[in-house]
C-alpha positions as CSV (number, residue, x, y, z in Angstrom):
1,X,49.3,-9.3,5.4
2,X,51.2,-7.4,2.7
3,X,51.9,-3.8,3.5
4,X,49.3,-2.5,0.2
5,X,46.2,-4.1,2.5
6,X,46.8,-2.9,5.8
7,X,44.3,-0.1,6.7
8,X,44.8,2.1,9.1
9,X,41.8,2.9,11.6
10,X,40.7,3.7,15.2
11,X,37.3,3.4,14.5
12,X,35.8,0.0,16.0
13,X,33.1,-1.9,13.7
14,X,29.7,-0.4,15.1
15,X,27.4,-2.8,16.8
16,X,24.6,-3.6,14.2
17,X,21.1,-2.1,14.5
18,X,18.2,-3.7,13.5
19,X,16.5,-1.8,10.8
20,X,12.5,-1.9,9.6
21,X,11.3,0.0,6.2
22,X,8.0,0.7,5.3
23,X,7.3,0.5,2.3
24,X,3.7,1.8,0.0
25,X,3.2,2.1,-3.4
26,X,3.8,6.0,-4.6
27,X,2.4,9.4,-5.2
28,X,3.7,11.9,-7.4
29,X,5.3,15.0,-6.1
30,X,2.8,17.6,-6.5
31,X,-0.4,17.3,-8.7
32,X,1.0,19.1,-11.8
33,X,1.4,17.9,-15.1
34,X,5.4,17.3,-15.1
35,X,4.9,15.5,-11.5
36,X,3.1,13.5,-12.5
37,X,4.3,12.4,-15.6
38,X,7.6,11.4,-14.0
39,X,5.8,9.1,-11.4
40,X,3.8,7.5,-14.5
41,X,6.7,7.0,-16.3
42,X,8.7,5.5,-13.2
43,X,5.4,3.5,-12.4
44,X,4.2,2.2,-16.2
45,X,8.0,1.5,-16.7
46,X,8.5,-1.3,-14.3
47,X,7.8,-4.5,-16.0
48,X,6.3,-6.1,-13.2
49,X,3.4,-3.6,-13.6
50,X,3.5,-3.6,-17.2
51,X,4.4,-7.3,-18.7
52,X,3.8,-6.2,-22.6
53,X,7.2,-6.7,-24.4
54,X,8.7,-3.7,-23.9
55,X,9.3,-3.0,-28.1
56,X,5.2,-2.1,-28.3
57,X,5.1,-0.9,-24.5
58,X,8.0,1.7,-24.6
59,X,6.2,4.0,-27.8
60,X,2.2,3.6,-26.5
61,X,3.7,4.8,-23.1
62,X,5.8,7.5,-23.8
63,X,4.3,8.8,-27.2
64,X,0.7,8.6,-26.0
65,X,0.6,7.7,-22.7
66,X,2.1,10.0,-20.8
67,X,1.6,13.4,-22.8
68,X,-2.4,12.5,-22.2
69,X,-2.8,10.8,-19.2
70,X,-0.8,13.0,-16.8
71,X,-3.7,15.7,-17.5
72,X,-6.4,14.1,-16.8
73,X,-4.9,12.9,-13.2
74,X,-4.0,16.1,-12.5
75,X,-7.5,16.8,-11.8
76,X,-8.1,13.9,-10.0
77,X,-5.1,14.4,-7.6
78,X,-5.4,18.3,-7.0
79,X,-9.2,17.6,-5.7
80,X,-7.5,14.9,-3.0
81,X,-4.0,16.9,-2.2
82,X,-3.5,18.1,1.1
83,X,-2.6,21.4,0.1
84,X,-1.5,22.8,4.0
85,X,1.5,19.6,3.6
86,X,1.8,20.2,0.3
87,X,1.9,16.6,-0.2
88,X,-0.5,13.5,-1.4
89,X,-2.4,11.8,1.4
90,X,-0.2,8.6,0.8
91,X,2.9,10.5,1.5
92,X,1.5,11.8,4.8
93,X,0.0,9.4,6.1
94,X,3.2,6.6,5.1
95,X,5.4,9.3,7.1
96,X,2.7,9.1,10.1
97,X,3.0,5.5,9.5
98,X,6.6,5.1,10.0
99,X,6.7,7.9,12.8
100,X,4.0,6.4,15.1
101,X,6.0,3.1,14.6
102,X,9.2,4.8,15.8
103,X,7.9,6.1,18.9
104,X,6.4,2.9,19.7
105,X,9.8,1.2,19.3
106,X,11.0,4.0,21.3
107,X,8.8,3.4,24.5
108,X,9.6,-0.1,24.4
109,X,7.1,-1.6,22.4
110,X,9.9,-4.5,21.0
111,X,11.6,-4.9,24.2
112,X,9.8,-3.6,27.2
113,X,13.1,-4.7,29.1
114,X,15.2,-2.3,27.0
115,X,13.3,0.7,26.4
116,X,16.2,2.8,27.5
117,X,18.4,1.1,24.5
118,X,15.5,1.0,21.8
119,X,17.2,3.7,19.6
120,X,20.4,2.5,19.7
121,X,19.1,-1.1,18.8
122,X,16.3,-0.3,16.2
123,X,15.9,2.0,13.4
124,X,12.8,3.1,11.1
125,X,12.6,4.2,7.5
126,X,10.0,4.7,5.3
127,X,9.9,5.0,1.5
128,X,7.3,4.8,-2.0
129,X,8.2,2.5,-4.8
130,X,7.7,4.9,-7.0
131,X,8.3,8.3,-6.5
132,X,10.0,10.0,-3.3
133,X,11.2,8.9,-1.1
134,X,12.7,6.1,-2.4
135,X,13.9,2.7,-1.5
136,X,17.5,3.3,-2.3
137,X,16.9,6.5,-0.2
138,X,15.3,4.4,2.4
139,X,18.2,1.5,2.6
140,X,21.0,4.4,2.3
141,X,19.3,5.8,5.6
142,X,19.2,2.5,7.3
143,X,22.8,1.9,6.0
144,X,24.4,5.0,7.6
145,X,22.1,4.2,10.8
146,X,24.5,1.3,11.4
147,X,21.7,-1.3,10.4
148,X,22.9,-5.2,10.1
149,X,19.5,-6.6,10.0
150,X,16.8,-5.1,7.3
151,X,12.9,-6.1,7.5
152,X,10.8,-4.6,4.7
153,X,7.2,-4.4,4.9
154,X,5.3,-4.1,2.0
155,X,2.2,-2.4,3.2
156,X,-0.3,-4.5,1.0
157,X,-2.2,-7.4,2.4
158,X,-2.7,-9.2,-0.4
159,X,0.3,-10.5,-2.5
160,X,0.6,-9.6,-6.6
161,X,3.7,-9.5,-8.6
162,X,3.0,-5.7,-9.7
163,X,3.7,-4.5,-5.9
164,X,5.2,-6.8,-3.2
165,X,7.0,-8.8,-6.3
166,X,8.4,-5.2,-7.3
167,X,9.5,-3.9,-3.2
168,X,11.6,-6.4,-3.4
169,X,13.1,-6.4,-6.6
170,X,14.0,-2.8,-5.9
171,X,15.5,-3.6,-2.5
172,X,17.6,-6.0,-3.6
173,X,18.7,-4.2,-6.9
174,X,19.5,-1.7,-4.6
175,X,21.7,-3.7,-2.5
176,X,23.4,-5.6,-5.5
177,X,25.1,-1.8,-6.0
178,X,26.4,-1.8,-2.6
179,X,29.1,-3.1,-1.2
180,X,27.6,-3.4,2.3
181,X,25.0,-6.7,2.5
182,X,22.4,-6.7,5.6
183,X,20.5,-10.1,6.6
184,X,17.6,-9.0,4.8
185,X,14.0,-9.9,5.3
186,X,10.8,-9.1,3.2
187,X,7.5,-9.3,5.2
188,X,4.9,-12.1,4.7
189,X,1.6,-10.6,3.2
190,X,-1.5,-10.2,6.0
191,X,-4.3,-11.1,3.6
192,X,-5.5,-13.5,6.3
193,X,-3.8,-12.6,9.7
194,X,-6.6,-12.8,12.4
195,X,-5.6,-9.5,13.7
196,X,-6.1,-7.9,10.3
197,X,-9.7,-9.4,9.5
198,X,-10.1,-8.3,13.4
199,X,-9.5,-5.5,13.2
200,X,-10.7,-4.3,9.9
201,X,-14.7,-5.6,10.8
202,X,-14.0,-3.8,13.9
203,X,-13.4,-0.5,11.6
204,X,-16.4,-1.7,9.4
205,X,-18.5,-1.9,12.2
206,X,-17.6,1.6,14.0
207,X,-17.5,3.3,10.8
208,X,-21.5,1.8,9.7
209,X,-22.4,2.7,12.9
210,X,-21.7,6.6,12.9
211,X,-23.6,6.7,9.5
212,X,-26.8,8.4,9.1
213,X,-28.1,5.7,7.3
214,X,-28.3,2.1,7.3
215,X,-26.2,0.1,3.7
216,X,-28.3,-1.8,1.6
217,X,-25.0,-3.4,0.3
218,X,-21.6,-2.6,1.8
219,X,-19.1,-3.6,-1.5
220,X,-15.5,-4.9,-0.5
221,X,-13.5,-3.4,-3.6
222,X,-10.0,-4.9,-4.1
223,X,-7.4,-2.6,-6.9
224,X,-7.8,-5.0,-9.9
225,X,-5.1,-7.0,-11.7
226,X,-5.2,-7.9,-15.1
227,X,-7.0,-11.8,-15.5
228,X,-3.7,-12.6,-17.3
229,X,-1.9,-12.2,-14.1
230,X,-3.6,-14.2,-12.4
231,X,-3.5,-17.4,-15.1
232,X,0.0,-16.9,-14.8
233,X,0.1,-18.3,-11.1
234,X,-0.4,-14.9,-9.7
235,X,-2.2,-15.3,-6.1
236,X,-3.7,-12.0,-5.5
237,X,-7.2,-13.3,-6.6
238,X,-7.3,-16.3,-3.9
239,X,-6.1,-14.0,-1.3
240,X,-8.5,-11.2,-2.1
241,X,-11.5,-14.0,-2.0
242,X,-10.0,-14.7,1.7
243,X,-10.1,-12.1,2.8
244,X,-13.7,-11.1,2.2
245,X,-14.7,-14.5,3.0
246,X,-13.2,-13.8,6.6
247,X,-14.6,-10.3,6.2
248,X,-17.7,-11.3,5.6
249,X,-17.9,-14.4,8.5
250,X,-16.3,-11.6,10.9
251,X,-19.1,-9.8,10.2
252,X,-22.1,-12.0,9.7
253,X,-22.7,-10.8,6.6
254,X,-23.8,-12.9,3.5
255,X,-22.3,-12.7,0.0
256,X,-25.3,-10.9,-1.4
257,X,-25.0,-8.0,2.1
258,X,-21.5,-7.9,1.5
259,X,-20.0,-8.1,-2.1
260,X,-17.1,-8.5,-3.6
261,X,-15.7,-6.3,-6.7
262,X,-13.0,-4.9,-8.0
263,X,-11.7,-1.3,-9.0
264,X,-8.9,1.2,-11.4
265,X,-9.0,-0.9,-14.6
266,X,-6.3,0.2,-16.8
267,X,-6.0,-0.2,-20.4
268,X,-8.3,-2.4,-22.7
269,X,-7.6,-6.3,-21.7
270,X,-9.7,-8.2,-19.0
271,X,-9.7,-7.7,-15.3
272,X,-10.7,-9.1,-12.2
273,X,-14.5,-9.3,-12.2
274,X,-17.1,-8.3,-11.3
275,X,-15.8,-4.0,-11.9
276,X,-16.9,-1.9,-8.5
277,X,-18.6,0.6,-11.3
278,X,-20.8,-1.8,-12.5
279,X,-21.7,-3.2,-9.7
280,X,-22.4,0.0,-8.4
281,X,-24.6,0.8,-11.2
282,X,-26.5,-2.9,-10.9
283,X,-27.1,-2.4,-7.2
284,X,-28.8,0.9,-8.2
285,X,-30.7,-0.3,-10.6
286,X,-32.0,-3.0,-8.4
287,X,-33.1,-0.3,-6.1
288,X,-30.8,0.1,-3.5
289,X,-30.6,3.6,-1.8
290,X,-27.8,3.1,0.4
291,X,-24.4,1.8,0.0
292,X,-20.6,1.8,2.1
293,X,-17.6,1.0,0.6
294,X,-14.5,-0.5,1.8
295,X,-11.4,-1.4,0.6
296,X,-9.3,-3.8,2.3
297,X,-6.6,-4.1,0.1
298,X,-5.0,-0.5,0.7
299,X,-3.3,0.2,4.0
300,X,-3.5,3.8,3.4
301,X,-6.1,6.0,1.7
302,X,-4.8,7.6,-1.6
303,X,-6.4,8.3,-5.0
304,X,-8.2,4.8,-5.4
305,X,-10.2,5.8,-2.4
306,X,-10.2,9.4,-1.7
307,X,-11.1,10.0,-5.5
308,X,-11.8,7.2,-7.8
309,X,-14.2,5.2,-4.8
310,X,-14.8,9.0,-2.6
311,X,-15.7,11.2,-5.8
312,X,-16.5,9.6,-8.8
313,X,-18.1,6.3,-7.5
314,X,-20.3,8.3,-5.0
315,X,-21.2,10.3,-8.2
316,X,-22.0,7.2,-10.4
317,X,-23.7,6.0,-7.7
318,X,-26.2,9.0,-7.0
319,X,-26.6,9.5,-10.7
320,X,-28.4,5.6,-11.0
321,X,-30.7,6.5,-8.6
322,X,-28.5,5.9,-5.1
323,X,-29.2,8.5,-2.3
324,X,-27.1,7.7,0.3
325,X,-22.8,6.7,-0.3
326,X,-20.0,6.5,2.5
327,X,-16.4,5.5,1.9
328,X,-15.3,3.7,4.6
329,X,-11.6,5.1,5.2
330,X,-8.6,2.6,5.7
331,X,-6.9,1.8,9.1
332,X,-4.6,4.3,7.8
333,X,-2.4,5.6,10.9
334,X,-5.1,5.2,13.2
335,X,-4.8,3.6,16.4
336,X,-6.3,-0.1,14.9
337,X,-3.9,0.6,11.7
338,X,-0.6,1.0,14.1
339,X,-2.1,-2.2,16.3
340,X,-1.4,-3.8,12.7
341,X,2.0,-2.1,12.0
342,X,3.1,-3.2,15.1
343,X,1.8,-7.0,15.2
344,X,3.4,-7.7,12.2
345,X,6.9,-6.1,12.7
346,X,6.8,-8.0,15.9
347,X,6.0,-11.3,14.1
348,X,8.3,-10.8,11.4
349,X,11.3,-9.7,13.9
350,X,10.7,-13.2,15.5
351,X,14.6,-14.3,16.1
352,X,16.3,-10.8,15.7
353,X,15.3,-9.9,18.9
């Protein structure tokens, strides 16, 4: 080897770590104008949320976009902010997420037979796609924790190009910068899992029962996705329509007890249909008293529950007549929603370890 090559160190190459990152969709960093007009601008920016050619996009968004919009979320996110963490639900329960998950690898939970060894072996992280912390902050960590092998999970059951599509273009844009490469793997979505639909009517169920009322209806409301998307090959419909069929048999609920709709519209082309709002409105009209909501395709509760399905739904709702509304809350960080975490890091670590 010539003489300029050699390099000079005592430091042996580290055994490799197996590293996990979490991964959800984003929250700004407080819920005040400038915030949030940076995490709209990160968020409306990425062209896998926004396909329109980015010559007619780039003025709407930034000329009219986001010196309007950001004001009116403001609103909507200071009514949901956890003001004592000074932080949006999302953030804190994500952090929970990836914490609960840590001390389960911790006590053994991947390895009963080396529980002593699980931190030297395994390492979690945790990150938002938009907004912080991010996943070039979350792979950096994971990096200078000595990890070799990388699983990302997306935390959305259902597939669509504007958010497991874009985890994964970030991570590996992030990676393309770096010198270092990890064996990298990107999570299957759970739109179907048994364990999931399990565990989800099992929520459904405890949840109805603690009401003081008994549903009429009980929607199933997916985020929409713009039709186009979905002509385009996207499958976020089908597995949406899976997932409440399995909902529903798990349940033994009929189509008509348990319906299907879909929320947050943005912008003026078509979505997904039929629109939670107007179905909320027809089921009122029709003369039902008595509704739950849940929302299966969010992993964590954040402003498309907490306020857009929580406050102004429940509002809509008991302004057409409706007396009684519940918002079923996601499996969050409960004890059913780390079951989840944990079931499918095991799956997905299948051959690491």
């Amino acid at each position: 080897m010539p003489p300029s090559l050699r390099v000079k160190s005592n430091k042996p190459v580290p055994a490799g770590k197996t590293g996990i990152l979490l991964v959800n969709l984003g929250t700004p960093e407080s819920p005040g104008f400038w915030d949030i007009r940076r995490y709209l601008s990160e968020f409306l920016s990425d062209p896998r949320v926004i396909e329109t050619p980015r010559i007619l996009w780039w003025p709407a968004l930034n000329f009219v976009i986001l010196n309007t919009r950001p004001a009116r979320s403001a609103k909507h996110y200071a009514a949901i902010w956890n003001k004592d963490g000074g932080e949006g639900p999302l953030k804190a329960i994500t952090r929970s997420q990836a914490g609960k998950l840590a001390a389960w690898v911790r006590a053994g939970g991947l390895d009963p037979k080396a529980k002593c060894a699980a931190g030297e072996r395994f390492f979690i992280a945790w990150a938002m796609r938009y907004g912080r912390p991010n996943i070039e902050e979350g792979i950096t960590a994971l990096k200078d924790h000595g990890c070799a092998r990388i699983l990302v999970l997306p935390l959305y059951p259902q597939y669509a190009a504007a958010t497991s599509a874009s985890v994964a273009d970030k991570v590996f844009d992030t990676l393309r910068q770096m010198r270092w490469q990890p064996a990298v793997r990107t999570a299957a979505p759970y739109f179907d899992d048994p364990i999931y639909i399990d565990l989800l009517a099992a929520s459904v169920r405890a949840e109805v029962a603690r009401l003081k009322f008994v549903p009429d209806n009980i929607l199933v409301s997916f985020h929409g996705l713009p039709k186009a998307a979905v002509a385009k090959g996207d499958p976020y419909y089908a597995q949406c329509l899976e997932t409440w069929r399995l909902l529903c048999e798990e349940l033994r609920l009929t189509g008509e007890q348990c319906l299907l709709t879909f929320q947050s519209r943005f912008g003026r082309a078509e979505w997904l249909q039929p629109y939670t709002v107007e179905e909320i409105k027809r089921l009122a009209a029709l003369g039902a008293k008595s509704l739950a909501v849940v929302t299966p395709g969010f992993s964590a509760d954040c402003l498309e529950t907490l306020y857009e399905i929580g406050i102004e739904c429940r509002e809509i709702f008991l302004a057409h007549g409706g007396e009684n509304f519940a918002v079923i809350p996601c499996l969050n960080d409960s004890d059913p929603g780390m079951m989840l975490i944990e079931e499918l890091v095991s799956r997905e670590l299948q051959g690491w370890i």
